[in-house]
Legacy VTK file of the C-alpha trace (Angstrom):
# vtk DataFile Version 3.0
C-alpha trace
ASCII
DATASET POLYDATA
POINTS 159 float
-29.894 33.026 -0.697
-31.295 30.676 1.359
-29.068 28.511 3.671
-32.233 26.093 5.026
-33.027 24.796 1.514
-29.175 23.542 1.428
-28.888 21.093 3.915
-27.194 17.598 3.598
-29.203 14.286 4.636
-27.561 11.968 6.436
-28.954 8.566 7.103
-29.761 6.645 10.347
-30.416 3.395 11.551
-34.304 4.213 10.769
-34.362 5.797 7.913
-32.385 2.892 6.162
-34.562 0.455 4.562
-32.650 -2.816 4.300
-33.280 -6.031 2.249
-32.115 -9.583 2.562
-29.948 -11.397 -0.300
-29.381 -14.624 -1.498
-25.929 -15.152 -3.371
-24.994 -18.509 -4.889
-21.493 -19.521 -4.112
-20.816 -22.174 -6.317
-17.561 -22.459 -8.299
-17.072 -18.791 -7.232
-13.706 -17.647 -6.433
-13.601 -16.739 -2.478
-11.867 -13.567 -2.062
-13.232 -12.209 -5.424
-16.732 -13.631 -4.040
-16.534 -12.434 -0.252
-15.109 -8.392 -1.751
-18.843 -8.259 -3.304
-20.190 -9.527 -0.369
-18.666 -7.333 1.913
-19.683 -4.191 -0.067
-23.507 -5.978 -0.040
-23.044 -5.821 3.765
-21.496 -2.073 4.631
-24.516 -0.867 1.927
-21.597 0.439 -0.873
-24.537 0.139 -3.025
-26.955 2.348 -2.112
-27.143 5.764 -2.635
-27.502 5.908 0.973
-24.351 5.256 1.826
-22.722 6.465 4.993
-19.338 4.941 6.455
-20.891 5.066 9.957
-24.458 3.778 10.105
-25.437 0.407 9.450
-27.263 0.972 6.431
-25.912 -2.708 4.168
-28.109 -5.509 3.091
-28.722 -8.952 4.893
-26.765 -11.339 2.978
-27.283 -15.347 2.659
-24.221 -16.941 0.869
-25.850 -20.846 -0.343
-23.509 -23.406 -1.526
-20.485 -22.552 0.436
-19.060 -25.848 0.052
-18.665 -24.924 -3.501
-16.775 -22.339 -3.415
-12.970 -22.584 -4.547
-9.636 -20.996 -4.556
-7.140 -20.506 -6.951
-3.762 -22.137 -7.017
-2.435 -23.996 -4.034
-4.183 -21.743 -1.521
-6.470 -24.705 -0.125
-3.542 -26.118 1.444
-1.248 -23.777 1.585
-2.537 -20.522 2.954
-2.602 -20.127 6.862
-5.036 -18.514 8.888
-4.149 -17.420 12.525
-6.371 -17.103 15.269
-4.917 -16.611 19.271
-6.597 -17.958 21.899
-5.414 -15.236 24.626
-3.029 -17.521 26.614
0.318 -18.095 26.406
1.186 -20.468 23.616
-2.295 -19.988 22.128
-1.574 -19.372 18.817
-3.452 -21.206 16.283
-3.512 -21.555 12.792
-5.603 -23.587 10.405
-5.549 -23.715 6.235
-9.312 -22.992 4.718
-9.107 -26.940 3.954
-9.326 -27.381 7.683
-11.718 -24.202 8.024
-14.374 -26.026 5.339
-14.917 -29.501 6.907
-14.931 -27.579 10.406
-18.275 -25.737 8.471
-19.767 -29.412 8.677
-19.119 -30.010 12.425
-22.944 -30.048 14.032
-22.410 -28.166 17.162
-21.717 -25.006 14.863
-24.614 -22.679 15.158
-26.095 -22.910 11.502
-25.384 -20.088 8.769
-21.764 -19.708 10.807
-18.593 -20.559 8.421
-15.310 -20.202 9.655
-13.726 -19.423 6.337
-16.461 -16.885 5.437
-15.839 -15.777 8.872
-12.016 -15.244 8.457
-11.645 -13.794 5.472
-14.977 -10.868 5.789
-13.105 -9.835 9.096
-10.597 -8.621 7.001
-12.449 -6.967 4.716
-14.907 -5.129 7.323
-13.753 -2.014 9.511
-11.751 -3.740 12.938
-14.070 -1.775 15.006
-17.780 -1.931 16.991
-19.792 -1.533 13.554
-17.702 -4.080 11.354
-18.569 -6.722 14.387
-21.959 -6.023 14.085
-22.064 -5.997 10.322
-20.527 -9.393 10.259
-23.407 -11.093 12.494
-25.763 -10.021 8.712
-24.251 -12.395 7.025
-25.178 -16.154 6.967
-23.728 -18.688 4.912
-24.783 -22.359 4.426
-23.409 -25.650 2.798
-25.982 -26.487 0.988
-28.475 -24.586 -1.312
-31.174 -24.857 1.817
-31.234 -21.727 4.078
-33.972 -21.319 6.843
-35.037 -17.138 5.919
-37.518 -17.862 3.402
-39.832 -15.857 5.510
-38.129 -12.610 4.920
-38.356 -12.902 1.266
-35.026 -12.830 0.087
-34.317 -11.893 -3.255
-31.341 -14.197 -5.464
-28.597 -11.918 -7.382
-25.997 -12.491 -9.251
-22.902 -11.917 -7.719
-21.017 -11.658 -11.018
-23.378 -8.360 -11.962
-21.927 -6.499 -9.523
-18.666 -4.148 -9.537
LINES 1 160
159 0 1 2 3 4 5 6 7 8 9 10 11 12 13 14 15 16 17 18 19 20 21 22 23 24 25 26 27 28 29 30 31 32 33 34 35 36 37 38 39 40 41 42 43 44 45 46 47 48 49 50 51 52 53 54 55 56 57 58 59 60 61 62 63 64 65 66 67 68 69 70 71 72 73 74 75 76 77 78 79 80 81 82 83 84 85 86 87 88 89 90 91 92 93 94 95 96 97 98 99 100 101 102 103 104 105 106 107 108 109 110 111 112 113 114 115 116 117 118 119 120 121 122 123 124 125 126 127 128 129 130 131 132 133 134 135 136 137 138 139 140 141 142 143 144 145 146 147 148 149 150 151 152 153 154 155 156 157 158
């Protein structure tokens, strides 16, 4: 038998061929909405798949403004951040998080709230920080990456 013929591909950074997304976000439910996403981004998808290359999908999340929560979570979930000194704990409810999306000295296609809840959904280490920075989310249905083509899906078709 031959051995050679039997050998396993794994992908790399090159070999992946990736594609950028456009998912509407309106009166979608935000954790149900950002679990999809995050699969979109570590490339769960593909047939590709391998837990440590970056091998996901650029995603654009439109109408995040729209986006909504079940029960009393608006107000009454907390998020915590630290700020590294002492006393420096923060925390802020996603009702906070949402009208700090509209501040004008953000950097546009960063949302706090997206921001907060896919770091909990990505690996805590050097690939899940760079997997976040593929993600880009906007208030309104207006993004700025019509040059790479993006292609619109429905979020709901997915698993």
């Amino acid at each position: 038998m031959d051995t050679l013929s039997y050998k396993t591909i794994t992908p790399n950074a090159e070999s992946v061929e990736r594609k950028w997304v456009v998912v509407d976000a309106t009166d979608q439910v935000l954790g149900r909405l950002c679990s999809k996403v995050a699969k979109i981004l570590r490339g769960k998808y593909k047939p590709c798949y391998s837990p440590n290359v970056e091998c996901g999908d650029y995603v654009i999340i439109i109408n995040a403004d729209k986006v909504r929560l079940t029960g009393k979570k608006m107000t009454d979930r907390i998020y915590l951040r630290y700020t590294g000194y002492p006393g420096g704990q923060r925390e802020a409810t996603p009702e906070v998080l949402i009208k700090k999306s509209f501040n004008k000295h953000l950097k546009p296609g960063i949302n706090p709230l997206f921001i907060q809840v896919m770091k909990g959904m990505l690996p805590k280490n050097h690939l899940g920080r760079r997997i976040i920075e593929n993600m880009h989310v906007y208030n309104g249905p207006n993004h700025p990456h019509e040059a790479q083509n993006p292609e619109v899906i429905d979020i709901n078709k997915l698993k």
